[in-house]
Every structure is written in C-alpha cells, then in structure tokens.
C-alpha positions as MATLAB code, in Angstrom:
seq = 'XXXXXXXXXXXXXXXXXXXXXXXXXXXXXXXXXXXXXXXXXXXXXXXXXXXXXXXXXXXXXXXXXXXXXXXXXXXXXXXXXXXXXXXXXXXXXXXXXXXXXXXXXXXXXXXXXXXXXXXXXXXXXXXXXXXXXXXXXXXXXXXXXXXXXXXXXXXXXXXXXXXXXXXXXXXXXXXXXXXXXXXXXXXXXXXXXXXXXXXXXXXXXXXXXXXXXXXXXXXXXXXXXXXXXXXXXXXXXXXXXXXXXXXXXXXXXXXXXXXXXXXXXXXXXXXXXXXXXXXXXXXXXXXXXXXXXXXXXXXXXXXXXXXXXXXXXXXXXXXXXXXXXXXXXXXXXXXXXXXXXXXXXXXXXXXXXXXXXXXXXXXXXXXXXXXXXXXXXXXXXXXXXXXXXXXXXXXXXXXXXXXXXXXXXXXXXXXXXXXXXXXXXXXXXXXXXXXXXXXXXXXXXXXXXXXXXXXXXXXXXXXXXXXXXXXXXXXXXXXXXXXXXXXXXXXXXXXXXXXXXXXXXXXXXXXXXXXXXXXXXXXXXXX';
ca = [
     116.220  151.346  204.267;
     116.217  152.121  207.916;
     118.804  154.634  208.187;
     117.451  156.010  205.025;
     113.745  156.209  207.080;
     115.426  157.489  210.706;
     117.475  159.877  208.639;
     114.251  161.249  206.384;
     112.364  161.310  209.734;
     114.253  163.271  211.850;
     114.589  166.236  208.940;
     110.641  165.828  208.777;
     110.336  166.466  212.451;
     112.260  169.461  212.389;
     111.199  171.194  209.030;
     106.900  170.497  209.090;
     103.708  168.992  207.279;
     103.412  169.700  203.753;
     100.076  168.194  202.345;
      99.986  168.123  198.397;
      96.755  168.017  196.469;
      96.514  167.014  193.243;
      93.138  166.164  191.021;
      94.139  162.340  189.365;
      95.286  159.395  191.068;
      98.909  160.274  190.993;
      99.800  157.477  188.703;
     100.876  158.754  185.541;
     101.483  162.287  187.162;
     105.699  161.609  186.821;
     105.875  165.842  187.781;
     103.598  165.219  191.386;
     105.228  161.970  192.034;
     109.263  163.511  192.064;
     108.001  166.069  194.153;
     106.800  164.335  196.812;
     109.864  162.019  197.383;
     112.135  164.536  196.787;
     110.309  167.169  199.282;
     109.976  164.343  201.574;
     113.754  163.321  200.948;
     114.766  166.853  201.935;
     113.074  166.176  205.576;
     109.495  167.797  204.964;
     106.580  165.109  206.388;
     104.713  165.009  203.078;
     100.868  163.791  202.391;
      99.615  163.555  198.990;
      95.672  163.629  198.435;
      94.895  162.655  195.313;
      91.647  161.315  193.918;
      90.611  157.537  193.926;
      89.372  156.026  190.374;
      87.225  153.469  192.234;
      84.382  154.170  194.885;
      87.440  152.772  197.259;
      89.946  154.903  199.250;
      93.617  153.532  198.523;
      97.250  154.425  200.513;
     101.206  153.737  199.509;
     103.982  155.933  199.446;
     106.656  157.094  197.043;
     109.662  157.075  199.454;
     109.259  158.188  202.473;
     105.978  160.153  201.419;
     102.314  159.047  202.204;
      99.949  159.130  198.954;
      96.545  159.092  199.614;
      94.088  158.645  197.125;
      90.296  160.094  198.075;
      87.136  158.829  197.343;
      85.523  161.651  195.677;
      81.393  161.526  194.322;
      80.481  163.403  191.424;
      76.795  164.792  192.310;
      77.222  167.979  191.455;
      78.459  166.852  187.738;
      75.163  167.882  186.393;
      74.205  171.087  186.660;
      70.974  171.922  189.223;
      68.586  173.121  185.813;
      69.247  169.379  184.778;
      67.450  168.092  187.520;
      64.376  170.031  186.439;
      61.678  169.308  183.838;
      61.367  172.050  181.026;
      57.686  172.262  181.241;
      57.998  175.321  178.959;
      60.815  174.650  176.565;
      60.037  170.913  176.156;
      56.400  170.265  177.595;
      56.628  166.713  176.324;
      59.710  165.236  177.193;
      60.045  163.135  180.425;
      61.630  164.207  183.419;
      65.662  163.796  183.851;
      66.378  160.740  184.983;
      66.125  156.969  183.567;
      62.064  157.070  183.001;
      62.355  157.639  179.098;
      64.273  154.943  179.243;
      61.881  152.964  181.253;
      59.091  153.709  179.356;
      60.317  152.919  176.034;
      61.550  149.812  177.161;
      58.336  149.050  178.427;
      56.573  149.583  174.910;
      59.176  147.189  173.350;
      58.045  144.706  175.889;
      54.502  144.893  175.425;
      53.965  145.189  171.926;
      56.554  141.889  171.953;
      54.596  140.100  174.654;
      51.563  140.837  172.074;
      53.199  139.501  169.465;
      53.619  136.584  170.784;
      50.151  135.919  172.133;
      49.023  136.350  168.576;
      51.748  133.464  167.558;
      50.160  131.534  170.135;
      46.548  132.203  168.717;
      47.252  131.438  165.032;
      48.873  128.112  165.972;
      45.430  127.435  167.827;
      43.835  128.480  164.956;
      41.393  130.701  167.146;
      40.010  133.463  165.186;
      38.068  134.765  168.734;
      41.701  134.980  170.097;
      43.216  137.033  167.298;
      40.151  139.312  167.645;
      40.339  140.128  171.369;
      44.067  140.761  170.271;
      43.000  143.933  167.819;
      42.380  146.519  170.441;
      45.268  146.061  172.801;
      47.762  145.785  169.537;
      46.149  148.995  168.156;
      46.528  150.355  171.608;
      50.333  149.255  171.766;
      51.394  150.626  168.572;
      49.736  154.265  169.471;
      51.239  154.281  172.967;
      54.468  153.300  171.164;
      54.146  156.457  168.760;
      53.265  158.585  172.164;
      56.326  157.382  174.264;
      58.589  157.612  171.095;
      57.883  160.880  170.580;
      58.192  161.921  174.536;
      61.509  160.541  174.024;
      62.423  162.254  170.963;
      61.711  165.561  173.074;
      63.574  164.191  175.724;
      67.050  163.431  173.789;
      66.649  166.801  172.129;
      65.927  168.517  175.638;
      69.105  166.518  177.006;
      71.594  168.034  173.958;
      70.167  171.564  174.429;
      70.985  171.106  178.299;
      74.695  169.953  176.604;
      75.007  172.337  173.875;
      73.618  175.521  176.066;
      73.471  177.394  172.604;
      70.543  178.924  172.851;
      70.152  182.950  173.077;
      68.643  182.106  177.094;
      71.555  179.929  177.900;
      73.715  183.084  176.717;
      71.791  185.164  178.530;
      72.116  183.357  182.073;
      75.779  182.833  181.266;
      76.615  186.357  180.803;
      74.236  187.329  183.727;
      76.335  185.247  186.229;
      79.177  186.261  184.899;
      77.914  189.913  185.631;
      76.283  189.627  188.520;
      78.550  187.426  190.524;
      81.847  188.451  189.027;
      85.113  185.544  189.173;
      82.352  183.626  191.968;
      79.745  182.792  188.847;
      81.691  179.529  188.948;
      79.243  178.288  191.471;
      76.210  178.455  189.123;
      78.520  177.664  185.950;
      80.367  174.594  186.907;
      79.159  173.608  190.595;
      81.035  170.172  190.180;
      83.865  171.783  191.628;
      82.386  171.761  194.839;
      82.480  167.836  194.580;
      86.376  168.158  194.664;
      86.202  170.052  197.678;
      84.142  168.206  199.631;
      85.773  165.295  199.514;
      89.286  166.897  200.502;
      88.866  169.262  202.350;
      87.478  167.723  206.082;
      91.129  165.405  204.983;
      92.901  168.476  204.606;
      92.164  170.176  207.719;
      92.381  166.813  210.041;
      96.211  166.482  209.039;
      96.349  170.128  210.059;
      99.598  170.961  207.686;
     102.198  173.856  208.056;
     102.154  174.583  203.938;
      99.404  173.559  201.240;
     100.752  172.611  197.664;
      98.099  172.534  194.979;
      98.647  171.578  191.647;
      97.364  173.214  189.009;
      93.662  175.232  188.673;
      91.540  172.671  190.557;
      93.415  172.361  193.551;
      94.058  175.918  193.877;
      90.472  176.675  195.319;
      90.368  173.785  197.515;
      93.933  174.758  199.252;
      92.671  178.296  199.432;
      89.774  177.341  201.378;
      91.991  175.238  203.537;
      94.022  178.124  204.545;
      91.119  180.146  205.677;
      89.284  177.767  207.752;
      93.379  176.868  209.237;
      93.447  180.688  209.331;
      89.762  181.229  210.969;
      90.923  179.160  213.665;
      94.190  180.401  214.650;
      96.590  178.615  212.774;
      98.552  180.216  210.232;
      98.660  177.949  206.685;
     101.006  178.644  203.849;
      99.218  177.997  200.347;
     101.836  177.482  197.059;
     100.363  177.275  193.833;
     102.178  175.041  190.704;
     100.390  176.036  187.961;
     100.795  173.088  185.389;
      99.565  175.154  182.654;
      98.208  178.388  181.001;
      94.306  177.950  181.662;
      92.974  180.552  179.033;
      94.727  179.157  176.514;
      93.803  175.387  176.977;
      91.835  173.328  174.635;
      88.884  173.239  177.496;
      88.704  169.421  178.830;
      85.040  169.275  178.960;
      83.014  170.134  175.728;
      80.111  171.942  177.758;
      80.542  175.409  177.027;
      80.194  177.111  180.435;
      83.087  174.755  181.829;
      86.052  176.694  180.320;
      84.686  179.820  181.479;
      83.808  178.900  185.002;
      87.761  177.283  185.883;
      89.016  180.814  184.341;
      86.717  182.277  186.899;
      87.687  179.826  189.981;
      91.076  180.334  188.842;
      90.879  184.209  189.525;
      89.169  183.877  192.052;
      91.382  182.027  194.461;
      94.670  182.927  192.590;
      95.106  185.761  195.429;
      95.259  183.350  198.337;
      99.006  181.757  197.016;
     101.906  182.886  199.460;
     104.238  181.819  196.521;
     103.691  180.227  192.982;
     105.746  177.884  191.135;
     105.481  176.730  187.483;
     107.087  175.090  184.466;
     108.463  177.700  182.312;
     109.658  181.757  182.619;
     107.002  182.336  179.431;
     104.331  180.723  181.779;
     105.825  182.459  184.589;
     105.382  185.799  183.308;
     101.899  185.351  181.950;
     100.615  184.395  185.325;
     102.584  187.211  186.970;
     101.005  189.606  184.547;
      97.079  187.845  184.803;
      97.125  187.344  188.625;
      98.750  190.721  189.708;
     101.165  188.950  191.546;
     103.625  190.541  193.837;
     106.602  188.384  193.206;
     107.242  186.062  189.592;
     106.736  182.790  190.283;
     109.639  180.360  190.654;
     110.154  178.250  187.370;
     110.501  174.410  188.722;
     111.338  172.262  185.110;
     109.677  168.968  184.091;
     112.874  167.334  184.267;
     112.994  163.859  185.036;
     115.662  162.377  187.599;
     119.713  161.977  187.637;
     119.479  159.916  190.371;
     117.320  157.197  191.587;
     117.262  154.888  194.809;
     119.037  151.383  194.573;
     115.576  149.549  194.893;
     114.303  151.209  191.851;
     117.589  151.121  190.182;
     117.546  147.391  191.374;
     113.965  147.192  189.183;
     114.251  145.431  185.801;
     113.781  148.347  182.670;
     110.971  146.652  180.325;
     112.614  146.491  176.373;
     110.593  148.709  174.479;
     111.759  146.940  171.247;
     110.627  143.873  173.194;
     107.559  145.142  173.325;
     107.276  146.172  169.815;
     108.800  142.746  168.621;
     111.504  144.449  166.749;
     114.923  144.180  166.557;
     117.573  146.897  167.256;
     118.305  147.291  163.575;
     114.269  148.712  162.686;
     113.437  152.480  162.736;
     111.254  153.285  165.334;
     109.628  156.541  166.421;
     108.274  156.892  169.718;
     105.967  158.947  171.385;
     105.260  159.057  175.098;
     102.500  161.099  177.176;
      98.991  162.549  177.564;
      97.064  161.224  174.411;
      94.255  163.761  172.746;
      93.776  164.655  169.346;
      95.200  168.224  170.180;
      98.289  166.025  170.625;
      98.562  165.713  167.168;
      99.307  162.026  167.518;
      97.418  161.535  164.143;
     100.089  162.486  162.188;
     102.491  159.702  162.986;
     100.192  157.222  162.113;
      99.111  158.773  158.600;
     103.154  158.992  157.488;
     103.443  155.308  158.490;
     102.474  154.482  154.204;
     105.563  157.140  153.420;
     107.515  155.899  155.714;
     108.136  152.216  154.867;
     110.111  149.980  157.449;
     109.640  152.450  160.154;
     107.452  151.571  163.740;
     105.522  153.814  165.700;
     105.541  153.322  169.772;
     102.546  155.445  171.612;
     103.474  155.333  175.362;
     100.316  155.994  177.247;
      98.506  156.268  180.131;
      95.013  154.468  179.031;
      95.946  152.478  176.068;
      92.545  151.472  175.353;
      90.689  155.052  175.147;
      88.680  156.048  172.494;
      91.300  157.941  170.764;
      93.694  154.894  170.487;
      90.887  153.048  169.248;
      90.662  155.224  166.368;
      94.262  155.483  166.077;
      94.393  151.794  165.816;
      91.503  151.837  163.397;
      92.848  154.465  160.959;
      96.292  152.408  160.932;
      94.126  149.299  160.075;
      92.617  151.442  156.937;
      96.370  152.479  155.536;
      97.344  149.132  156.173;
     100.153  149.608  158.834;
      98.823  148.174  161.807;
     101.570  146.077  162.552;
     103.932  148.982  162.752;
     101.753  150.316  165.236;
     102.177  149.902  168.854;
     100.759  151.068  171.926;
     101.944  150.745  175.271;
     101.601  151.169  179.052;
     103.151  153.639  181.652;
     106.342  152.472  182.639;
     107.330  154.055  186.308;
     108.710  157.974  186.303;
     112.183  156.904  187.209;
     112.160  153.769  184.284;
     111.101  156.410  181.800;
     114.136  157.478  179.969;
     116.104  154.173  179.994;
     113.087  152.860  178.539;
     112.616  155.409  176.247;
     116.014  155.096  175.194;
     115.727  152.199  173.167;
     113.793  154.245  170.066;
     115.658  155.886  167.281;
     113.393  159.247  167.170;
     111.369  161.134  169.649;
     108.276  162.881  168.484;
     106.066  165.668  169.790;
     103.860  166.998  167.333;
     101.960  169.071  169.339;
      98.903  171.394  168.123;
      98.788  175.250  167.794;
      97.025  175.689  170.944;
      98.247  178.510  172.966;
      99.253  176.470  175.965;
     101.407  174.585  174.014;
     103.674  177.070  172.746;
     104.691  178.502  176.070;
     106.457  175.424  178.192;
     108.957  172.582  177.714;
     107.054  170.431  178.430;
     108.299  166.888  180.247;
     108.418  164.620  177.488;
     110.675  167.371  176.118;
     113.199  166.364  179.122;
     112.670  162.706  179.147;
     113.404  162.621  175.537;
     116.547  164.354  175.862;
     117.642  162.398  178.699;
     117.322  159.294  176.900;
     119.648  161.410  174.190;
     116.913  160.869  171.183;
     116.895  163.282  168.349;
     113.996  165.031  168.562;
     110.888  165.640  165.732;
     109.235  168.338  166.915;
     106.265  170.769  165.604;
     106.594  174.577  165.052;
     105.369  175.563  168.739;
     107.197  178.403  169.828;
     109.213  177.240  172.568;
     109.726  173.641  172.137;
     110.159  174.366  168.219;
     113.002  177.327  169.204;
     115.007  175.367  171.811;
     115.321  172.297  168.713;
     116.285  174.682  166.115;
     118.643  176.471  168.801;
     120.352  173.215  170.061;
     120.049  171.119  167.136;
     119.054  168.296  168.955;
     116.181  166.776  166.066;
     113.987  168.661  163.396;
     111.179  171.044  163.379;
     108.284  170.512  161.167;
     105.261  172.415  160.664;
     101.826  171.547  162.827;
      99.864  168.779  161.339;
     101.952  168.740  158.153;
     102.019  165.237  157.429;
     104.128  165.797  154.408;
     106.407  167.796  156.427;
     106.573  165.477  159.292;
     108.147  162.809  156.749;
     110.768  165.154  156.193;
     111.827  165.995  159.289;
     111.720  162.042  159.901;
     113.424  161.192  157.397;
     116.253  163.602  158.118;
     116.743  162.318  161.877;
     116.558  158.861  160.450;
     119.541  159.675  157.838;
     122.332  160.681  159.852;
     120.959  159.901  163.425;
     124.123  160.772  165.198;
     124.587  164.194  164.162;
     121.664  165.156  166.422;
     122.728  162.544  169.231;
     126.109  164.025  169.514;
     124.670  167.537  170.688;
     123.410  165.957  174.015;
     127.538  165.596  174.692;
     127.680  169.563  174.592;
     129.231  170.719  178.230;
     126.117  171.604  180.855;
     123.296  171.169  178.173;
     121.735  168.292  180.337;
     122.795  169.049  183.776;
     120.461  171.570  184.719;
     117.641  169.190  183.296;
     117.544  167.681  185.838;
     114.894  167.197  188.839;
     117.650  167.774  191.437;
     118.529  170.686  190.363;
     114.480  171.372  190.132;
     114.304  170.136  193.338;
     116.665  172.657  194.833;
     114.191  174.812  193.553;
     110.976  173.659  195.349;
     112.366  173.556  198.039;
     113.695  176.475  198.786;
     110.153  177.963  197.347;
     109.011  176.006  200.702;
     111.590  177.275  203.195;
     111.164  180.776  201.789;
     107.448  180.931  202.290;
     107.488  179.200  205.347;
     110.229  181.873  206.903;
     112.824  178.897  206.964;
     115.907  181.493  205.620;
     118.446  179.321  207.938;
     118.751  175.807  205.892;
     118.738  175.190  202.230;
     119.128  171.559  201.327;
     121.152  171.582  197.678;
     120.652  168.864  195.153;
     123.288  166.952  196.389;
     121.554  166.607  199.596;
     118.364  165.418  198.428;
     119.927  162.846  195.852;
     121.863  161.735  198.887;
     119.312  160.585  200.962;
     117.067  159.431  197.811;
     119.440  157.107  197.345;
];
C-alpha cells in the first residue's frame, strides 16, 4: 500500500485537482465510485463532494481518492408562496406552518380535560358541578367545529399548493417560463439553490484545475464554480456526465413545476461544459442535438471492473443463495438496482404463482422503502412470500461475483423514454456475472439481447409474457450462457477500457495532449 500511495501521488502532483460533484452520498452510486479511483489511479488528485444523509459532514476515500460527503439544508424545499397565507384563495385556513396542528390538538385536549371533570362531577354526584360544566362543553364542541373547519381549509390549501392545477398556477408557470426564459428555474424550483450553497464555498476553497459534475444537478453548481474560478483569474475546466436523458425522465418529484424547472437549469448551464461525457452514442447524440454542442460527447459505459485491488479481492463475496436460504439446485431470478415502480419490478413478483419453485432476489439500495413494502405485501396476497427476497448493496467491485450465483437476470424496465436509449449498468454487471438475461422490449437493451442472444425479450409489463421468456432461460440455461464465451463480446465491457476513456476526456480538455495513461496502466496501479 505504500508504493501503491507514493506511486498514485507523484502522478497526482504532476497531472492536477479534479473535484467531482455528485448529488447522493456516493454509496450505491457504483458509476461515481469507479471513477474516482480509477481517475485518481491514473495520477489525478481527486475530491468527491457528495451530499451527507445526516445533519453530519462525513470523509473516506475509495483508493487513493478523498470522498467528501456535505452537509446540505433543504430551506428552499418549499417554494416562497408556501410561506404565505392565502388570505384570498383560502381566507380561513391557518397560516403554513405547525399551528393547525396546534390548534386542533388543543381542542382534543380541552374538550378531553372536560370530559373528565364531568366524570369527576357525576361520581360526586354534584348536579351544581355538571351545570357550571354546560357552557364551557357547549363552548368546546363549537370551537371544535371552528378549528376543524380552519383545518379542513388548511389541508385543502396545502394540496392546491402541491397539485398547482389551478388555471393561476398555469398562468404564473407559463409567465416565468416567458418572462425569464431557461432562468424561470429560480421561481419554479428554488431548492436548487440549497445544493449550491452548500458546495459551492467547498468547491472554490480546494481551488481545482477541472470540475466533473454528474448528471443535471451538478451541472449548475460546477458552472457557477468555473465563473467565480474564472472571475478571479483562474482558468477552471467544467465536464459534464450526463447520467441520463432529462426530458424524457419519469420526473422524481410529483410537483408539477419540478420537471420543468431541471429542463430549464439544465439548458441553462449546459453551455458552460468544456467537454461532455455520457453512457450511450443514442444519449450522446440527443444531447449533442438539444445542447448545440460543438463536439459529441464521449460515450464512457456503465461497465463494472476487470480488475480489482488485492484488499478488495482479499474481501469475502456474501452467498446470495445464502442469503436467500436456497440451495444451488432452486431457480432463482435476480434483480439488482434503483427500485421504482417505473422499474417494473412488479412484474416479477405477480409471475411468482406461474412460476412454481422459482425465487425472486431484489438487490437494493433501501430495502425497506415504501415500494418494497408493497412489493412484500402484494407477494404476501399471492401467497409467495417466501420466494421473495430482498437484499442490501453489496460493494461495486463484489457486484458481479455476487450476482453470479442466480440462474436469470431480469430488467423489466418501463416504456419511459429514458429507458430505451442506454445500457444501462445492471445491463453490464449482469453480463459479467455471465447470466442469461430477461429483458423488456426497450429499444436498446431489448436490441442488443435479441442481437447477442444472451437471454429473452418480453414485452413491457406483460406478466404473461414475462413467464415465457422465464421459462425459456430456465429450460436450456446454457444456450444463453455460452454466448458470453463469443471472442471480444465482454472485453470492451469493461471499466478499464471506460476508464481509458475518461481520462483522456480529462487530458484533452485540460490541454494534456503529451500522456495518455491506457487501461493497462490504471489497472496496474489499482491493483
């Protein structure tokens, strides 16, 4: 480890700072995680701001580069109208903030704490005392009437605020959107500023030769980096890695101006990138064509790693089967990634009844979110539950050993336009781990199994159709296993062949036409 840190820091010193940002807290993000060791392998200095999930700054590293997770408050979640009463729209209703609450608790408690003063009269058997009790009770139940109401307008004040469905909340949409052009973000979706303002004094104190933002979010921050670098005489490279195709993402956030206002950051700032990188030539000429950029960006894979160091090799690979208490002889199906109902993860649990015998993994980030919960629930109702299981992150580098172990890999993916356009990185980790493949229609994942024959393609939330396909893999597994032996299928799905890419993305932007370090050279001193 010492020659491997003396080595890594002498290329640092000679080849700069690259700070990364991304918007989670790195864990789970296998794509940011590879490229920071491996730029930081290939002698770049490398600090990666991500964001904190506690109120609590945290640091490590991932080889020889420096993660740093950022506290970052969310003020600016809400936007500045709901701060405001509606005196107007909702003359009744409380102001924003927890005094409905308040108040309706207090009622509760009052009308209770009469109750039981009457309780304590009729056991004294004092007729005066249930008397004096008649106007403040009478009192109680109309104040309880009043407040209920003030918090009926209140809860429906709060949804309209949500919802923003109303022909005004069109109106001031559209006449942002017109007045202030791509910048209407600022009155749309002003929680964006929150991400900024926690990175970017962090940003500008570590005073870096090249900014790489990932994805939409960190595209505006890095921009804004650059300038103030720029304002004060130091020049700042900016690369983009657009993860995804924004307009044609099932928006995260159900509000309806949120979609609209990341489009609108996304343009905005989209000019300030010295070079762009992203995960698939679809995806890279749909942002060349929507940006106006000067140069296509450079297509850097989800591909998941050849080679890994001896301490993680050194690391014990958990057994999924272990994990699913099954033995090697039971079908099992596996799925591993982001989980959302666009995922189409509901259809593997609904073939469970058709599909007797056979076990369903979920790898996933949170295991106990909402939508597992209702996964779990809906396999309790068809009476499977014990074929389901769901499971943890394993590290990046365990993924496809672990993987391995299943008999099928599944991605049933919605018809959402950002899903038809990439290979996405389960697509590599699946293949790596030499699984035959289930796979929905989506254009490009769909195309590249029906062109390799690596699994089977089934129609988009076809559940009948998703047995088939199943069912097919299941019957003569080895006739899709044995295309994975086909000369060069695998080897340039790799990350160090990806990581050839990056970096000479880096030493091109940065001017650095004299040195190229090759896969071999990165894997090298990874290991």
């Amino acid at each position: 480890m010492a020659v491997e840190s003396s080595v890594a820091g002498a290329q640092r010193a000679s080849r700069g700072k690259i700070v990364m940002l991304v918007d989670n807290g790195v864990n789970g993000d296998s794509r940011v995680q590879k490229e920071a060791r491996s730029a930081a392998a290939a002698g770049w200095d490398v600090v990666l701001l991500g964001k904190s999930p506690t109120k609590r700054e945290q640091r490590w590293y991932i080889g020889e580069a420096e993660v740093r997770l950022l506290n970052v408050p969310t003020p600016m979640h809400r936007r500045r109208h709901e701060y405001r009463r509606a005196v107007l729209r909702s003359p009744l209703a409380y102001k924003p903030g927890p005094l409905a609450a308040y108040r309706k608790q207090r009622m509760k408690a009052w009308r209770t704490e009469l109750n039981i003063q009457l309780i304590q009269a009729a056991r004294k058997k004092s007729s005066v005392g249930k008397l004096k009790l008649l106007p403040p009770r009478a009192a109680a139940r109309a104040m309880s009437k009043w407040v209920s109401l003030r918090v009926s307008q209140t809860t429906r004040l709060e949804k309209r605020r949500k919802d923003m469905d109303s022909p005004l909340d069109r109106f001031t949409t559209a006449f942002w959107l017109r007045t202030m052009g791509d910048r209407a973000w600022r009155r749309l979706d002003p929680a964006l500023w929150d991400m900024e303002l926690a990175y970017g004094k962090v940003i500008d104190s570590l005073e870096p030769d090249l900014i790489h933002a990932n994805d939409f979010r960190m595209l505006g921050v890095g921009a804004r980096a650059k300038m103030r670098a720029e304002s004060k005489g130091r020049k700042v490279k900016l690369v983009w890695d657009a993860h995804e195709f924004l307009p044609g993402i099932k928006p995260w956030n159900s509000h309806p101006r949120w979609h609209i206002a990341q489009c609108a950051y996304e343009r905005e700032f989209s000019q300030f990138a010295d070079a762009v990188t992203t995960v698939s030539e679809t995806l890279a000429d749909m942002l060349a064509e929507r940006h106006g950029l000067n140069a296509k960006p450079a297509v850097v894979l989800n591909a998941p790693d050849a080679e890994i160091s001896a301490e993680q090799a050194a690391e014990p690979v958990p057994d999924l089967r272990e994990l699913c208490g099954i033995g090697p002889e039971v079908p099992l199906a596996v799925y591993s990634g982001a989980a959302a109902p666009q995922r189409g993860l509901d259809v593997m649990v609904e073939a469970l009844p058709q599909l007797p015998g056979t076990h369903v993994a979920f790898v996933v980030l949170r295991t106990n979110s909402d939508y597992m919960k209702q996964l779990s629930a809906r396999a309790e109702e068809l009476g499977v539950s014990e074929r389901l299981h769901i499971l943890p992150y394993v590290p990046h580098y365990q993924v496809v050993p672990f993987l391995s172990a299943a008999d099928v890999g599944v991605i049933p993916i919605h018809h959402w336009p950002n899903h038809e356009i990439a290979l996405i990185t389960k697509f590599f980790e699946y293949s790596h781990a030499r699984l035959p493949f289930v796979v929905s229609d989506v254009k490009t994942m769909g195309e590249m199994v029906a062109r390799t024959g690596q699994g089977e393609v089934f129609t988009a939330e076809d559940v009948s159709d998703y047995v088939r396909a199943v069912k097919s893999v299941l019957a003569d597994p080895a006739k899709y296993r044995d295309v994975y032996d086909s000369e060069g299928l695998l080897d340039e799905w790799t990350w160090e062949a990806q990581a050839e890419v990056l970096d000479g993305v880096y030493a091109r932007t940065l001017g650095d036409t004299s040195r190229g370090t090759d896969a071999a050279q990165i894997a090298q001193v990874v290991a």
